[in-house]
BASEMI-942317 format. One record per residue: residue number from 1; residue in three letters; x, y, z of N, C-alpha, C in turn. Coordinates in Angstrom, 1 decimal. Example, Ala and Ser with C-alpha at 12.3 -4.5 7.8 and 13.67 -1.06 7.14 Angstrom:
2
PT|n|res|nc1|nc2|nc3|cac1|cac2|cac3|cc1|cc2|cc3
PT|1|ala|13.2|-5.7|7.8|12.3|-4.5|7.8|13.2|-3.3|7.8
PT|2|ser|12.8|-2.2|7.1|13.7|-1.1|7.1|12.9|0.0|7.9
END
This chain:
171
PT|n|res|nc1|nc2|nc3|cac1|cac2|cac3|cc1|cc2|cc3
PT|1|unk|12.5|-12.8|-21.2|13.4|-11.8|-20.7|13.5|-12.0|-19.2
PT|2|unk|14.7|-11.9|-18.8|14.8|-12.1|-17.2|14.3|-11.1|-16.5
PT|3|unk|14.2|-11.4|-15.2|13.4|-10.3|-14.2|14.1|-9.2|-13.9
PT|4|unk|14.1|-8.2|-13.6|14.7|-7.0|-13.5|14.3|-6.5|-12.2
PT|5|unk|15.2|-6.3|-11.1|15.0|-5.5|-10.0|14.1|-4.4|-10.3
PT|6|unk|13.7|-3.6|-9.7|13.3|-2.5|-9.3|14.5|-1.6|-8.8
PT|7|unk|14.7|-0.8|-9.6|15.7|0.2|-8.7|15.6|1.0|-7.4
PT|8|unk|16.5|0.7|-6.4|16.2|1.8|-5.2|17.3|2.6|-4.7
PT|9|unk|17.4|3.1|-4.3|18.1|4.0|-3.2|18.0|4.5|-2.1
PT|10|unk|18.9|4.5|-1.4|18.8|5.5|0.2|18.4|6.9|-0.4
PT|11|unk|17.6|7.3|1.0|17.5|9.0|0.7|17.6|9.0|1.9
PT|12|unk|17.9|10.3|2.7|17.7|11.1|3.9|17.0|12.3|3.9
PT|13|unk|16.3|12.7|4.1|15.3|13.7|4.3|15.0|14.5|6.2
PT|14|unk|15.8|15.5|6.3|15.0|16.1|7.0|15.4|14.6|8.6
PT|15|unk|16.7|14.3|8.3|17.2|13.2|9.0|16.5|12.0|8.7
PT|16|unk|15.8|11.7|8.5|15.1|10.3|8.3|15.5|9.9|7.1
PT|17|unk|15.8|8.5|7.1|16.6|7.6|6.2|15.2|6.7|5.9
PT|18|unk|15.5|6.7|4.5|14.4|5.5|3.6|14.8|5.4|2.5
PT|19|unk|14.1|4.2|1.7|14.7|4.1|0.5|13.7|4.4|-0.3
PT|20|unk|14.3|5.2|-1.6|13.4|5.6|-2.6|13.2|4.4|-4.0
PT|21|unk|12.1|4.0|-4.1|12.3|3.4|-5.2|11.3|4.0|-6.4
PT|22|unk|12.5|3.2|-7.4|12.1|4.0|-9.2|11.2|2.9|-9.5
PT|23|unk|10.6|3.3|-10.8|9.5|2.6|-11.7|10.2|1.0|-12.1
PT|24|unk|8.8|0.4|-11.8|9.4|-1.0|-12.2|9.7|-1.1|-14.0
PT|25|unk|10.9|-1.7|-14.3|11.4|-1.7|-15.5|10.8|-3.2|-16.4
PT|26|unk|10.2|-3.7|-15.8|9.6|-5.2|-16.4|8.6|-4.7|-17.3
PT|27|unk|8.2|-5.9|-18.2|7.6|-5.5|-19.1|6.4|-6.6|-19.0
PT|28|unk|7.0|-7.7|-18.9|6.9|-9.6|-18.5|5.4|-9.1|-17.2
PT|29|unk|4.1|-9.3|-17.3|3.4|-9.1|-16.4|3.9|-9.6|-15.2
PT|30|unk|4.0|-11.0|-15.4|4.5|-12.0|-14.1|5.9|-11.4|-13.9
PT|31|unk|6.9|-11.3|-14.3|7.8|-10.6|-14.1|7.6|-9.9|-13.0
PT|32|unk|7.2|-8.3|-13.6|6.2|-7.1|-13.0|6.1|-7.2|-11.8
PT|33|unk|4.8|-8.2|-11.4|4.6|-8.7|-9.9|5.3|-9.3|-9.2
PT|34|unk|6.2|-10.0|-9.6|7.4|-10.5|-9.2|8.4|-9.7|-8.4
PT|35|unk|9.0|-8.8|-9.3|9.5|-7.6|-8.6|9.1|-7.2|-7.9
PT|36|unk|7.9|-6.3|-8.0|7.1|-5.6|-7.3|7.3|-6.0|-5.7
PT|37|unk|6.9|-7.2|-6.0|6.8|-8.2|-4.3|8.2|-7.6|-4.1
PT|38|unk|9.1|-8.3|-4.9|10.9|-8.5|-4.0|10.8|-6.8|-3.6
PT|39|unk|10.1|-6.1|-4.0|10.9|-4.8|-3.7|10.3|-4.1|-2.3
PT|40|unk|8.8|-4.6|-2.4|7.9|-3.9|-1.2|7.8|-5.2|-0.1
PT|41|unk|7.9|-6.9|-0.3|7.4|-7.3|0.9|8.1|-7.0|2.1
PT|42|unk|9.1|-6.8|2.8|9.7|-6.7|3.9|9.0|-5.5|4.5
PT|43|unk|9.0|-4.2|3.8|7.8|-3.0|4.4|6.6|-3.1|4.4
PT|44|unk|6.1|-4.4|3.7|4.5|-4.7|3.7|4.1|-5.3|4.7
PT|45|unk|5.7|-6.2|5.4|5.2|-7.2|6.9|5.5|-6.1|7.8
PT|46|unk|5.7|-4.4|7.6|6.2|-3.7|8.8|4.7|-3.3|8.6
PT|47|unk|4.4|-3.1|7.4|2.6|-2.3|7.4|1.7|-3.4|8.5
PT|48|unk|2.2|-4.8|8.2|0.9|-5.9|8.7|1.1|-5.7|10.4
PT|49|unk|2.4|-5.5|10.7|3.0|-5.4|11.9|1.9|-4.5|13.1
PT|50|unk|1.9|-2.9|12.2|1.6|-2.1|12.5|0.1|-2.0|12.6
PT|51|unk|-0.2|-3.0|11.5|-2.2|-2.5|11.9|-2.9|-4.4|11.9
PT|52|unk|-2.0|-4.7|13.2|-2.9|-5.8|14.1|-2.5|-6.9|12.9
PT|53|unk|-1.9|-7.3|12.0|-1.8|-8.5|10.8|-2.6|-8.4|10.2
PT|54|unk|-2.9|-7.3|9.7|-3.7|-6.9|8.3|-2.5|-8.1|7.4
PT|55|unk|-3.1|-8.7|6.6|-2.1|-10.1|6.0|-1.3|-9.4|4.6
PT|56|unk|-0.5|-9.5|5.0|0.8|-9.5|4.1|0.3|-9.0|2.4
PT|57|unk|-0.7|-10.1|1.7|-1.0|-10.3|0.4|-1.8|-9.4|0.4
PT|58|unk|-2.5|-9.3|1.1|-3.8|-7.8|0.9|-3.1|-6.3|0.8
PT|59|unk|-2.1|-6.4|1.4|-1.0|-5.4|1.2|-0.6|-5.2|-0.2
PT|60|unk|0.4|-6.1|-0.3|0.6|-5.9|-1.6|-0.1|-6.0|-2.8
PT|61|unk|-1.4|-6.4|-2.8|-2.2|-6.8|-4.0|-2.8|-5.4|-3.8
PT|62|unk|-3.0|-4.8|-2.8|-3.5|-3.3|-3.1|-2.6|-1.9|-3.2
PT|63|unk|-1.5|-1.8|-2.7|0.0|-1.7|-2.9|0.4|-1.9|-4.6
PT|64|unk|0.2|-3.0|-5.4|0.4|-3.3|-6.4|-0.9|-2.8|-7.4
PT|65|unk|-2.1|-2.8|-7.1|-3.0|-2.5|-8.0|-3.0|-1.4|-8.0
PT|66|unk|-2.8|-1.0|-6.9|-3.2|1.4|-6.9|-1.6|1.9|-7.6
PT|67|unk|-0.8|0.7|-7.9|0.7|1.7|-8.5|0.9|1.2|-10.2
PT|68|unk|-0.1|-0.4|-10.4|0.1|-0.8|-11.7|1.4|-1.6|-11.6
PT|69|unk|1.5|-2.4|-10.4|2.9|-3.0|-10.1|4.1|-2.1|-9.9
PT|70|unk|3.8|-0.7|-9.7|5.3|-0.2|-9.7|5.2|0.8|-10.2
PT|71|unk|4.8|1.0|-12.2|4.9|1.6|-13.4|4.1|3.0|-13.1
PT|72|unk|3.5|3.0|-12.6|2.8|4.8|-11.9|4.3|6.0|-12.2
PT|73|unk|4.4|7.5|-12.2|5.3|7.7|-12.0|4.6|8.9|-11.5
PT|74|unk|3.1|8.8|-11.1|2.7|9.6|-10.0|3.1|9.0|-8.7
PT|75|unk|2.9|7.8|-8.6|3.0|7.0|-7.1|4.7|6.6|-7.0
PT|76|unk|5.4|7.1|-8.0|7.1|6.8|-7.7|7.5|8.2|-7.2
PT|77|unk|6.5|9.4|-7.4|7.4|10.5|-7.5|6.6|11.0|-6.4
PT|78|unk|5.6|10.5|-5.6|5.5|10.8|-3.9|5.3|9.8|-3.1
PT|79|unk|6.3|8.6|-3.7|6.2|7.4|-3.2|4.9|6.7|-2.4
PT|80|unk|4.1|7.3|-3.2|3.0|6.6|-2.2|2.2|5.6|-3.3
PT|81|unk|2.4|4.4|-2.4|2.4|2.9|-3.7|0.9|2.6|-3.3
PT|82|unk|0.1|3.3|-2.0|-1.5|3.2|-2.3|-2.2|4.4|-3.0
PT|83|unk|-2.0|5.3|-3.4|-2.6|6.1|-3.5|-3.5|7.0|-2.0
PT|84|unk|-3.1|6.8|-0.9|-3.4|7.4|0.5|-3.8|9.5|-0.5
PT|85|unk|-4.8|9.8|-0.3|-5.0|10.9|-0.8|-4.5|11.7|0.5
PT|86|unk|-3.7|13.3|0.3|-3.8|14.3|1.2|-4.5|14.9|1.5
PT|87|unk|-4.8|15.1|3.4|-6.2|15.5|3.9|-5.6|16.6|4.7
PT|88|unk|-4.7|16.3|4.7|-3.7|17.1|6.3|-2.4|16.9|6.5
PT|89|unk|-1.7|17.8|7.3|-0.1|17.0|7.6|-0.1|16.2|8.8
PT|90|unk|-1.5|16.0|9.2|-1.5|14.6|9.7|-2.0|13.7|9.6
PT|91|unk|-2.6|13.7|8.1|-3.7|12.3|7.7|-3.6|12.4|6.0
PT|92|unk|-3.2|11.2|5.7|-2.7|10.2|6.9|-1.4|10.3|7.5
PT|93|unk|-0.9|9.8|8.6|-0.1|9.9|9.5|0.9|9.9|8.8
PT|94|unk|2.0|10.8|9.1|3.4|10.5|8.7|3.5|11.0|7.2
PT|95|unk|2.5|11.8|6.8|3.0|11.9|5.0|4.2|13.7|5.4
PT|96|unk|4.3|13.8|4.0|5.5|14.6|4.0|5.2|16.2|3.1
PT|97|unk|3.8|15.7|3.0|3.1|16.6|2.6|2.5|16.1|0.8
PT|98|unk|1.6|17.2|0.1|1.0|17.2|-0.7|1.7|17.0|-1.9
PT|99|unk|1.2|16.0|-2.6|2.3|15.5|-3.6|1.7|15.8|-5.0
PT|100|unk|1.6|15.2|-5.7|1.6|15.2|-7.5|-0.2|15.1|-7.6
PT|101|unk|-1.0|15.4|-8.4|-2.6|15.1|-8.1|-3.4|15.1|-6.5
PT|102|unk|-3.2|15.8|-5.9|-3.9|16.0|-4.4|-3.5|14.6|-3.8
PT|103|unk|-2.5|13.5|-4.5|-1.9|12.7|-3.4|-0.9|12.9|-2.4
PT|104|unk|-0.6|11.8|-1.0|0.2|12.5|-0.3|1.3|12.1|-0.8
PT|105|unk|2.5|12.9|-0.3|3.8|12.4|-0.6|4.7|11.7|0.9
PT|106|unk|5.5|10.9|0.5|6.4|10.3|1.6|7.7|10.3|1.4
PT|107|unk|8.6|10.1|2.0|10.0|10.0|0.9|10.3|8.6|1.2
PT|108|unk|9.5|7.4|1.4|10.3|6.5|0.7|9.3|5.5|1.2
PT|109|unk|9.7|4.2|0.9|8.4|2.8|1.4|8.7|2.7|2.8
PT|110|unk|9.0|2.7|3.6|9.4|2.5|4.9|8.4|3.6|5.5
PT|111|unk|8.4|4.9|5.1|7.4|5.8|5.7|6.2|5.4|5.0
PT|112|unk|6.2|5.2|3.7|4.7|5.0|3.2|4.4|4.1|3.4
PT|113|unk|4.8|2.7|4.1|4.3|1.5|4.6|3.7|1.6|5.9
PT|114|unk|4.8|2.4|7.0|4.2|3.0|8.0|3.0|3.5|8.4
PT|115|unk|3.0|4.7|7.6|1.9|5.7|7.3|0.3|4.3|6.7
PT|116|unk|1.0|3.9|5.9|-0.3|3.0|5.6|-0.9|1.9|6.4
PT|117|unk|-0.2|1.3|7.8|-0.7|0.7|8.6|-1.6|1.7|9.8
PT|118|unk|-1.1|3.0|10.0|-1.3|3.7|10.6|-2.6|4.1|10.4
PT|119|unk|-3.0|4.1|9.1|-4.3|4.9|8.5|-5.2|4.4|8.4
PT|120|unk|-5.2|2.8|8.9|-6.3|2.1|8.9|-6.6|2.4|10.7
PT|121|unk|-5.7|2.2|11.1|-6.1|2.8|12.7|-6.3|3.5|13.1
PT|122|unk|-6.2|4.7|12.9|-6.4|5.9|12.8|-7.5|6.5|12.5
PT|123|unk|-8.2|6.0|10.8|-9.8|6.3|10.8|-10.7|5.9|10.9
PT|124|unk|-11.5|6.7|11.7|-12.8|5.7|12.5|-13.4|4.6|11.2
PT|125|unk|-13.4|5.0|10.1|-14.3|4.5|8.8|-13.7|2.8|8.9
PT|126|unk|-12.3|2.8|9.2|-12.3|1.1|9.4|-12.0|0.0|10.4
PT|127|unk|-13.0|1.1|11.6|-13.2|0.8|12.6|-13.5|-1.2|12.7
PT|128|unk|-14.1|-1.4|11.7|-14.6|-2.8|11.6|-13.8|-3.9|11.3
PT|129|unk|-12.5|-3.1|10.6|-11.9|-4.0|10.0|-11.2|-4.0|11.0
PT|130|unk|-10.5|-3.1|11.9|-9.7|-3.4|13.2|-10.5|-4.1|14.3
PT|131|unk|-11.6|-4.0|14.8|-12.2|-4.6|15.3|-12.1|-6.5|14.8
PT|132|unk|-11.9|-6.4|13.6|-12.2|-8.2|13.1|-10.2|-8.8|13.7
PT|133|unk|-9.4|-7.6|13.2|-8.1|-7.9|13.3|-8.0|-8.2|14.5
PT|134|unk|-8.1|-7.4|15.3|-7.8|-7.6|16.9|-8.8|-8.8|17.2
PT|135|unk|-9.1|-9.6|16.8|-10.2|-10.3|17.3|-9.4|-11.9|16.7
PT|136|unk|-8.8|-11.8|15.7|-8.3|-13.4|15.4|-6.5|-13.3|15.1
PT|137|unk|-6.2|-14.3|15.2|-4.8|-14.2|14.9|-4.8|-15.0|13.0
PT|138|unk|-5.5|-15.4|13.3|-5.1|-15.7|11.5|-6.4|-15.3|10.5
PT|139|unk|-6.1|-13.8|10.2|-7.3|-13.4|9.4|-7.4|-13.6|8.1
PT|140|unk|-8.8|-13.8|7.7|-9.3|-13.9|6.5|-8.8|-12.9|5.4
PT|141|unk|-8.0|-13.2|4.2|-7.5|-11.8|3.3|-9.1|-11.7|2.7
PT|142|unk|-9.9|-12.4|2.6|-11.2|-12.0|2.0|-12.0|-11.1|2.6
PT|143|unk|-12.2|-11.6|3.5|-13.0|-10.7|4.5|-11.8|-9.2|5.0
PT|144|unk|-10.6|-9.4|4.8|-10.2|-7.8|5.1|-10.3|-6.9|4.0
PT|145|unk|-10.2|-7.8|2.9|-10.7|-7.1|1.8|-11.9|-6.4|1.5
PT|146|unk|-12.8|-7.1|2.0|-14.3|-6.7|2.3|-14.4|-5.8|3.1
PT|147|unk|-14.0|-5.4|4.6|-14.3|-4.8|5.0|-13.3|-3.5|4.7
PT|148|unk|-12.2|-3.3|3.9|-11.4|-2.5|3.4|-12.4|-1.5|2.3
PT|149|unk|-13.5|-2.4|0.9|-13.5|-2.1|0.6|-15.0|-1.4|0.6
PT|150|unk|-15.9|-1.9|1.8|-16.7|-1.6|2.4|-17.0|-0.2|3.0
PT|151|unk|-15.8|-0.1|3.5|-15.4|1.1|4.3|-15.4|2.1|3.4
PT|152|unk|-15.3|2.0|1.7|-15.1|3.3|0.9|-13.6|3.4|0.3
PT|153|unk|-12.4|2.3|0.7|-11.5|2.5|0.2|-11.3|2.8|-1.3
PT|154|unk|-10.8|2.8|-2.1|-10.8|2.6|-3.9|-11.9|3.0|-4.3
PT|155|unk|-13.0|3.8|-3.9|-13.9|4.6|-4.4|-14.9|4.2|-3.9
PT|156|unk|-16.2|4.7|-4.1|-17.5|4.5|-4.2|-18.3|3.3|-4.7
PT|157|unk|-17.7|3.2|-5.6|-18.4|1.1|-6.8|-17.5|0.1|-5.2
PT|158|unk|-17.5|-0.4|-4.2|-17.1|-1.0|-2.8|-16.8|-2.8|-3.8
PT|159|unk|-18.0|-2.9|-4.5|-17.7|-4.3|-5.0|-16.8|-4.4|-6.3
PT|160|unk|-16.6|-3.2|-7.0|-15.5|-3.5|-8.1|-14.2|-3.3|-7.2
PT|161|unk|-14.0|-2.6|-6.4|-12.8|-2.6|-5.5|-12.3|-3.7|-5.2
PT|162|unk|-13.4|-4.6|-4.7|-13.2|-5.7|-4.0|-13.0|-6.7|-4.9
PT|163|unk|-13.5|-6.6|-6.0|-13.0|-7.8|-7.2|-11.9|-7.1|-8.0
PT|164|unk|-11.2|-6.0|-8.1|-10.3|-5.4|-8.4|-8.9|-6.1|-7.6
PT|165|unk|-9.4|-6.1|-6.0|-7.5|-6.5|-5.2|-8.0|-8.2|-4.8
PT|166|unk|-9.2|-8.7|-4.7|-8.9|-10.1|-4.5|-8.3|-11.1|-5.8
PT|167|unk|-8.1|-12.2|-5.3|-6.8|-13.0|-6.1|-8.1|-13.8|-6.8
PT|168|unk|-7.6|-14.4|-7.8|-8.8|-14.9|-8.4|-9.4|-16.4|-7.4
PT|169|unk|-10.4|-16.6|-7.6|-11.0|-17.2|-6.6|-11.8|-17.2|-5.0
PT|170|unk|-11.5|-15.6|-4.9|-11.9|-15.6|-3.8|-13.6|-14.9|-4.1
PT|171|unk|-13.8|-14.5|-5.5|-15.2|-14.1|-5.0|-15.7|-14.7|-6.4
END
């Protein structure tokens, strides 16, 4: 079966312009991830942008693992493709408020890519991993992974997290 876009659209909300995207329609695993990428890398390099070159792939491999590539239609319907939990209407930064299961909501990848570079800067907890970022220009996706999931990201088990978003081979 051939690959199948991801559906998206403009929205406007409240004046801000983003695109909303629907549930990925692949079925093909490879496929799946395939999409997935074409649909989020360009706001993944605005996330890396935003928190020092957090690297591209760590983005999306956790981006993609917290949504199931896409297929979530909790993470489609408050577009938040990490799962960023609601703490506040300002943490993390820029959400749009309280969405589907105590997650936050955004109205589209552009804010929730935003919002997700922001939130690593923002809380003291991954103080270490900004600290390593600011410190090299070509960082280790292992080691940000580590210190990502170090920090408590993806729950409490820090080492299934971490064998959960790295690519095979790295641990």
């Amino acid at each position: 079966m051939a690959l199948i876009p991801i559906p998206t659209e403009p929205v406007k909300v409240d004046g801000v312009r983003d695109t909303y995207v629907d549930l990925n329609p692949n079925t093909d695993p490879n496929d799946k991830v395939q999409a997935f990428v074409d649909a989020f890398k360009r706001v993944a390099e605005d996330a890396s942008d935003e928190c020092y070159g957090l690297p591209v792939e760590v983005i999306l491999a956790m981006w993609g693992g917290e949504s199931g590539w896409g297929t979530s239609k909790t993470q489609r319907n408050n577009q938040n493709w990490s799962n960023m939990k609601y703490v506040s209407s300002s943490n993390p930064p820029g959400n749009y408020g309280k969405g589907e299961g105590g997650w936050a909501a955004f109205i589209g990848r552009s804010t929730h890519a935003n919002s997700f570079g922001r939130f690593f800067k923002e809380n003291n907890r991954y103080s270490a991993l900004i600290n390593y970022l600011k410190s090299t220009n070509n960082p280790s996706s292992e080691k940000c992974i580590r210190y990502i999931a170090d920090a408590g990201y993806g729950g409490s088990d820090h080492d299934q997290y971490y064998d959960e978003v790295s690519p095979p081979g790295y641990n």
